[in-house]
C-alpha positions in Angstrom: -12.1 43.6 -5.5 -15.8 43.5 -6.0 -17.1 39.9 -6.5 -18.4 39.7 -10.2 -21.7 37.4 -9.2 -24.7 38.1 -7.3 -24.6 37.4 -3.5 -27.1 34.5 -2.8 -30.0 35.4 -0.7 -32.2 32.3 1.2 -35.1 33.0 2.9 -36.1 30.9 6.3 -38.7 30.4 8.8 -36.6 30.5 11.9 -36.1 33.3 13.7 -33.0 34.9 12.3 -32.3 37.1 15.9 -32.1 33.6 17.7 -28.7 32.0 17.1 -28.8 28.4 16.6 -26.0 26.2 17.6 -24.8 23.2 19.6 -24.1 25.1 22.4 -27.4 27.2 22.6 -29.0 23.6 21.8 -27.4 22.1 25.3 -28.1 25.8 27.4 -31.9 25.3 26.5 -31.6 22.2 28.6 -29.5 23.5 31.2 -26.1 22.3 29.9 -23.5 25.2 30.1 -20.7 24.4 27.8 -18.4 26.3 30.8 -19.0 23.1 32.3 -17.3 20.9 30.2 -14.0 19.9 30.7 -11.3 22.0 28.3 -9.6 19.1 25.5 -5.7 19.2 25.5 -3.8 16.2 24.1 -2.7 14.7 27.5 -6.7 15.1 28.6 -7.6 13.2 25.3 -5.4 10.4 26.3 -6.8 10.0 29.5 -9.6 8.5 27.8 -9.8 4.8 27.1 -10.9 4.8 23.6 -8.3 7.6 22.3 -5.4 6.4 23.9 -6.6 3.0 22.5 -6.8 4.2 19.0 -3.5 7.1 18.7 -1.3 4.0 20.3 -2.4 1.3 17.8 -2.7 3.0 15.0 1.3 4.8 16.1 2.5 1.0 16.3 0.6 -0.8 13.8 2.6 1.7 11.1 5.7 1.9 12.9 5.9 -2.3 12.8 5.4 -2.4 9.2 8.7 -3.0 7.1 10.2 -0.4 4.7 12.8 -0.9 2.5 14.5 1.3 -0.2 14.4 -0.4 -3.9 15.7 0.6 -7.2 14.0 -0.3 -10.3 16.1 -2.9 -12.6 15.3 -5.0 -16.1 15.3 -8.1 -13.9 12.7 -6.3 -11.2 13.2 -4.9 -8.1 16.4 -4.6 -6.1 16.8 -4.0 -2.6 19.1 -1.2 -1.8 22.1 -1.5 1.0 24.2 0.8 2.6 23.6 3.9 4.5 19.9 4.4 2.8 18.7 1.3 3.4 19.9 1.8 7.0 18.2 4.7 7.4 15.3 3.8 5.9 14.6 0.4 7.6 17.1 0.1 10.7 17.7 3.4 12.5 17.2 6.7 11.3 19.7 8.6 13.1 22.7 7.5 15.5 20.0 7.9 18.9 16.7 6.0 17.8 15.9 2.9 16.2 12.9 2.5 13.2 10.3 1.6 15.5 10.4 4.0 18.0 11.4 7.3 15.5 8.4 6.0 13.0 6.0 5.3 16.2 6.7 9.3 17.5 6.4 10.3 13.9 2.8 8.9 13.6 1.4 10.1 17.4 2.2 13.4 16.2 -0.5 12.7 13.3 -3.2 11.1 15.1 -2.6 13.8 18.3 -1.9 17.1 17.0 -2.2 16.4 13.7 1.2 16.4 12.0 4.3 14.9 11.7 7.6 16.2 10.8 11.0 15.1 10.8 14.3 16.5 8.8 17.0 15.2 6.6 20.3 15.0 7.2 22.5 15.4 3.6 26.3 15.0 3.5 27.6 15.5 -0.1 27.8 11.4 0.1 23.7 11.2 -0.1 21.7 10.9 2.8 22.8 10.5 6.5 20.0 10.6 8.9 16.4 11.7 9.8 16.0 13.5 12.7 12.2 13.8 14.7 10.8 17.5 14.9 8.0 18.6 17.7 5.2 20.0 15.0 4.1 22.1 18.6 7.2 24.0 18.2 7.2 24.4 14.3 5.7 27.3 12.5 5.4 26.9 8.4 5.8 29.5 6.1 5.5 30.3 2.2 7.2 32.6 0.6 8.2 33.0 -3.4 6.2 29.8 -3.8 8.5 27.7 -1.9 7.4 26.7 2.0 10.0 26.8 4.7 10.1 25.1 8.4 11.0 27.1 11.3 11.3 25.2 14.5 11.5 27.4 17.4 15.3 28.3 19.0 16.9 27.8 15.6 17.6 30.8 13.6 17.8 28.3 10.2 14.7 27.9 8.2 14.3 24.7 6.5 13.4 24.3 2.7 10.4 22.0 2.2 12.3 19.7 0.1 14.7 18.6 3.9 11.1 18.2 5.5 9.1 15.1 5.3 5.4 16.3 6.4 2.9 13.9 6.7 -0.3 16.1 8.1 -3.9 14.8 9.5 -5.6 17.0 7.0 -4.6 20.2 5.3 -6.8 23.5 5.8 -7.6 25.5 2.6 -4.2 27.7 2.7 -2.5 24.6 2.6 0.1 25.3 5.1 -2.1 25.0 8.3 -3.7 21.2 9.5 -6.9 20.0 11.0 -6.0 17.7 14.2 -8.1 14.3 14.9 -8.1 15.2 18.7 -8.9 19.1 17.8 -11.8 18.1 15.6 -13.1 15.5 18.0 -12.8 17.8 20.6 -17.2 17.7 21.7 -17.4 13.8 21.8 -14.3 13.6 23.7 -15.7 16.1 25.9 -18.8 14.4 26.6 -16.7 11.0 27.0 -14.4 12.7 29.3 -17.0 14.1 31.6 -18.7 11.2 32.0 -15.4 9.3 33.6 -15.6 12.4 35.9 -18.7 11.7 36.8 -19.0 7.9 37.1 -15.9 8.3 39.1 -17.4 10.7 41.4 -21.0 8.6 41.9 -19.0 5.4 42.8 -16.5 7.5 44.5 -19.9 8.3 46.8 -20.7 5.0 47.3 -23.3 4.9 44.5 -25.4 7.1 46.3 -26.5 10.0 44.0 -27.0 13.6 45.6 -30.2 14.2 48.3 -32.2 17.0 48.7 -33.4 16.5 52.4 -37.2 17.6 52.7 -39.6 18.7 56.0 -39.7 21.5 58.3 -36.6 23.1 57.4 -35.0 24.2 60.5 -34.6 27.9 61.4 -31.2 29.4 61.0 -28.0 29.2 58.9 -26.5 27.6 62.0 -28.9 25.2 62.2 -29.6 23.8 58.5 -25.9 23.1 58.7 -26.0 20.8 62.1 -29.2 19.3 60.4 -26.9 18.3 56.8 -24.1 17.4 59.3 -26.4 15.0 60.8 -27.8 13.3 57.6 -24.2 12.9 56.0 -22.8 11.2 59.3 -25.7 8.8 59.0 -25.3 8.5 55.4 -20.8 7.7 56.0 -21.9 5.7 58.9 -24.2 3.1 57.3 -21.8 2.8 53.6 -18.8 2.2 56.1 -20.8 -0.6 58.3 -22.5 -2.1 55.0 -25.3 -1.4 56.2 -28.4 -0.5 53.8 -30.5 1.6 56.8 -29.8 4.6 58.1 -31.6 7.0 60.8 -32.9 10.4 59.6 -35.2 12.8 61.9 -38.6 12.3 62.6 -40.5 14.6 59.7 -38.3 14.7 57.0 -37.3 13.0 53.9 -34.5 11.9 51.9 -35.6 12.5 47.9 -32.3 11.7 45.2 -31.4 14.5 43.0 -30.8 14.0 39.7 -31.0 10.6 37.7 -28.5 7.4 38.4 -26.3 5.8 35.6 -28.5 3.4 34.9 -32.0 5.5 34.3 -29.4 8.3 32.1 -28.1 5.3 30.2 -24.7 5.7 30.9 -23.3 2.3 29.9 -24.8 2.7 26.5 -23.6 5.8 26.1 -20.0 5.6 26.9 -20.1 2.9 24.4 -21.6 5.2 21.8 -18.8 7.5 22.2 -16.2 4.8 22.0 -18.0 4.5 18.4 -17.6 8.3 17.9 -14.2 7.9 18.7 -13.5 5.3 16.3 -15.3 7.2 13.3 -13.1 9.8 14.4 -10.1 8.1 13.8 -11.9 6.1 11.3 -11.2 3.1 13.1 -13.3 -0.3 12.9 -14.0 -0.4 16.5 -13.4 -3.5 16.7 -9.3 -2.6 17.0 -10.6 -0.6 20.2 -11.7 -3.3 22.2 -15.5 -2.9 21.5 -16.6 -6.7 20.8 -19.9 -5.7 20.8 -21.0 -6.1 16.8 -18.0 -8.2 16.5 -18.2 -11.8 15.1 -15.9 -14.7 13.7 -16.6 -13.8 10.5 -16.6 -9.5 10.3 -13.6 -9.6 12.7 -12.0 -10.9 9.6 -12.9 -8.6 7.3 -12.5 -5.9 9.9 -8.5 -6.4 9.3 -8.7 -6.2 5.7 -10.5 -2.7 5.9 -7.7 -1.7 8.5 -5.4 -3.0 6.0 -7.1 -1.4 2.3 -8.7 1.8 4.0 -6.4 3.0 6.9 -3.5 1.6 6.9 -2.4 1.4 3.5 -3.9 5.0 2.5 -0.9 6.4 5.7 1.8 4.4 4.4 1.1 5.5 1.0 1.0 9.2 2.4 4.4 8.5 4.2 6.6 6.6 0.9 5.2 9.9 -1.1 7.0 12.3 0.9 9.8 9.9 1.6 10.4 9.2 -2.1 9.8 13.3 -3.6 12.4 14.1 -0.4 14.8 11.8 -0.4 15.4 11.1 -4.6 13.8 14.6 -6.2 11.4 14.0 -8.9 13.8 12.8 -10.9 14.1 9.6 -8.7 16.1 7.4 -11.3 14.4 4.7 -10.6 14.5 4.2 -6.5 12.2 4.3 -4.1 10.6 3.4 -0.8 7.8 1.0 -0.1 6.3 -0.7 2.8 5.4 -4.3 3.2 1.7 -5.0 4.1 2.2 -8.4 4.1 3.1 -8.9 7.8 -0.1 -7.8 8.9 -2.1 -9.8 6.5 -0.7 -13.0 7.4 -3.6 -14.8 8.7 -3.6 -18.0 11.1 -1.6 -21.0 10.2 -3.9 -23.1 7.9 -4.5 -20.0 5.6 -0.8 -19.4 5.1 0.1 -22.4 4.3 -3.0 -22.8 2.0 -1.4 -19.4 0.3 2.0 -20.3 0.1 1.4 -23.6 -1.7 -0.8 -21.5 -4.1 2.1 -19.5 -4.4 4.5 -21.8 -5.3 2.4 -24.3 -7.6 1.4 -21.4 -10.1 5.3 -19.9 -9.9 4.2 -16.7 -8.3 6.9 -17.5 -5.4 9.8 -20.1 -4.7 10.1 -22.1 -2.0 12.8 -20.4 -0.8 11.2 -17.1 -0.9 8.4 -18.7 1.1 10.5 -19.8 3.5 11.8 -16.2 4.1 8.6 -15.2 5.0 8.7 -17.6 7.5 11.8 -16.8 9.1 13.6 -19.7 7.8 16.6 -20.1 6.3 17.0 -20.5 2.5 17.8 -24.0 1.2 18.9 -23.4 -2.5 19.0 -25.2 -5.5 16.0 -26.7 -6.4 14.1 -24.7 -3.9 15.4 -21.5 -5.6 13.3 -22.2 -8.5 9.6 -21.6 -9.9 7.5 -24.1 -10.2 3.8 -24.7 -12.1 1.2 -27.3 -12.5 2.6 -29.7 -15.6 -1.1 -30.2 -16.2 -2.1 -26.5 -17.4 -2.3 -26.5 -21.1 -3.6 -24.3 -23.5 -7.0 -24.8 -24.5 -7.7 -26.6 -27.8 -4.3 -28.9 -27.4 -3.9 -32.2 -26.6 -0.9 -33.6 -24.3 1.6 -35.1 -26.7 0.8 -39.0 -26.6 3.4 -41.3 -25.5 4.2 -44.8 -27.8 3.3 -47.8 -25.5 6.2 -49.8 -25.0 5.1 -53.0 -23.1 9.0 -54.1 -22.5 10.0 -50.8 -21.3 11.5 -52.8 -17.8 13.5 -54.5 -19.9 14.8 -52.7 -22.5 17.5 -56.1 -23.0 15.2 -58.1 -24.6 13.3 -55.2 -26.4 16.6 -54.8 -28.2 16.8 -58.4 -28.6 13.2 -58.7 -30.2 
């Protein structure tokens, strides 16, 4: 098929024989990407920062409640039974919320996906059971996607899957991973453990060339190193800051230390990298540095409005399309944000009476919140300021009765 408009044409100044890229960028300065370390997963996680961010993101939204709800003329009401325990207890008969949700979200923020399947019995739903993404190839075919996980001969329709992917590619089957994407900066981070491990590994002391009148033969340049590096081990194992070298020659460092390359600064720049990757405040990876009493706050409520509220919306859409159809009668899943937005003490309680004196929750409901038990009656009840009126109307003015304690000889008189 020919393409009906004209192909666009740009002219340059560079040179367009001389490819330009990252990695021809880095060779022009001696840096061989060869010489990077290769990025799997469990390499990844060796680093600080991403094992940081793929564990507290995975049990930030594993902790968060979820509960199944059905729509009703008197509001909400919390479903029971085997959905409810599925949804919010344990999916399956082997693994309890916390840990099934907690695998289900590493798989996002590793690889880039998670999957896991539904169980149906002709009584509704009986289980969800986890699925390796590693070992699942997706399909489409007749406009319907299927799941095929590796040793099993059985595809499985989309509508038994619940995918939750990183980021969709433009076939929208395939994903983009955080790790895969990330892969350069965690690169750089993960070769510069390697070789801050290897300098202090050393003793701190950075390579030498050793200069002079070199001496003649193979056999005798290697007696002459011998000699320098048993001075060099002698005086780092008796503390010593002086060591002996022949008369003539010199000991000149190769190379630049941590400190003049700026090391400490720039491990810190890639746990920032890191972050952005993950989009992150970095402030949830440990990195104080920016980090103040007030922005720390508000630091949680981005966590909370831009991360992780946009995944558990991602997670109650595919719950509620997969487990009640389209045609959902009125049920549904939803997670509770507000355990993660409670705040210290004073602020709570400075909430909760709001709450309660502008009948938005009862005092028993409050006391739910709290983990306390319900007390009932009046406390069941919503309450409001007596002293909000309408404006424009006057409180209805009371007679003045001046024997009111005695209401004997009011009757009397």
């Amino acid at each position: 098929m020919r393409w009906p408009f004209p192909r666009e044409k740009r002219v340059t100044i560079e040179n367009p024989t001389v490819p330009v890229s990252s990695d021809n960028f880095l060779a022009f300065f001696g840096v061989q990407s060869a010489n990077l370390p290769h990025v799997t997963i469990d390499s990844a996680l060796s680093v600080p920062a991403v094992w940081a961010a793929v564990a507290f993101l995975s049990r930030t939204l594993a902790a968060l409640p979820r509960h199944a709800y059905r729509s009703t003329k008197e509001g909400p009401k919390r479903l029971s039974g085997k959905l409810e325990t599925v949804v919010h207890d344990a999916p399956n008969e082997e693994t309890n919320a916390f840990k099934f949700w907690q695998y289900f979200w590493q798989q996002v923020f590793t690889g880039g996906r998670g999957l896991a399947w539904i169980e149906r019995t002709p009584q509704g739903v009986e289980a969800l059971w986890q699925m390796d993404p590693t070992k699942t190839s997706v399909r489409r075919s007749g406009g319907r996607t299927f799941y095929k996980f590796s040793g099993i001969a059985k595809e499985y329709d989309s509508s038994d899957v619940i995918d939750v992917p990183f980021m969709l590619k433009a076939d929208g089957l395939c994903h983009y991973g955080p790790i895969a994407m990330a892969a350069k900066a965690i690169q750089l981070a993960i070769a510069m453990n390697d070789y801050g491990s290897n300098f202090f590994a050393g003793g701190g002391v950075p390579p030498l060339a050793l200069t002079g009148p070199l001496p003649a033969g193979a056999d005798a340049m290697k007696r002459a190193q011998a000699d320098i590096k048993r001075s060099v081990d002698a005086a780092k194992n008796a503390n010593e800051p002086v060591f002996p070298i022949p008369a003539g020659y010199t000991l000149n460092p190769v190379g630049l230390d941590p400190a003049k390359g700026q090391m400490i600064e720039a491990r810190r720049f890639q746990v920032e990298e890191i972050a952005r990757a993950f989009q992150l405040p970095p402030v949830f990876l440990q990195d104080l540095t920016r980090a103040t009493f007030t922005n720390a706050e508000q630091q949680d409520l981005h966590l909370v409005k831009h991360l992780v509220g946009q995944w558990a919306e991602a997670l109650e859409g595919e719950l509620n399309l997969k487990l009640f159809g389209r045609n959902n009668n009125g049920r549904y899943v939803e997670h509770t944000l507000d355990g993660i937005l409670r705040g210290d003490f004073v602020s709570r309680m400075t909430g909760y009476g709001q709450a309660i004196q502008n009948g938005i929750r009862t005092p028993d409901e409050v006391r739910a919140l709290e983990n306390l038990p319900a007390k009932g009656g009046a406390a069941d009840r919503l309450y409001i300021q007596g002293a909000t009126v309408p404006l424009g109307t006057e409180p209805a003015a009371q007679p003045a009765n001046d024997n009111a304690e005695h209401p004997d000889e009011a009757e009397a008189a």
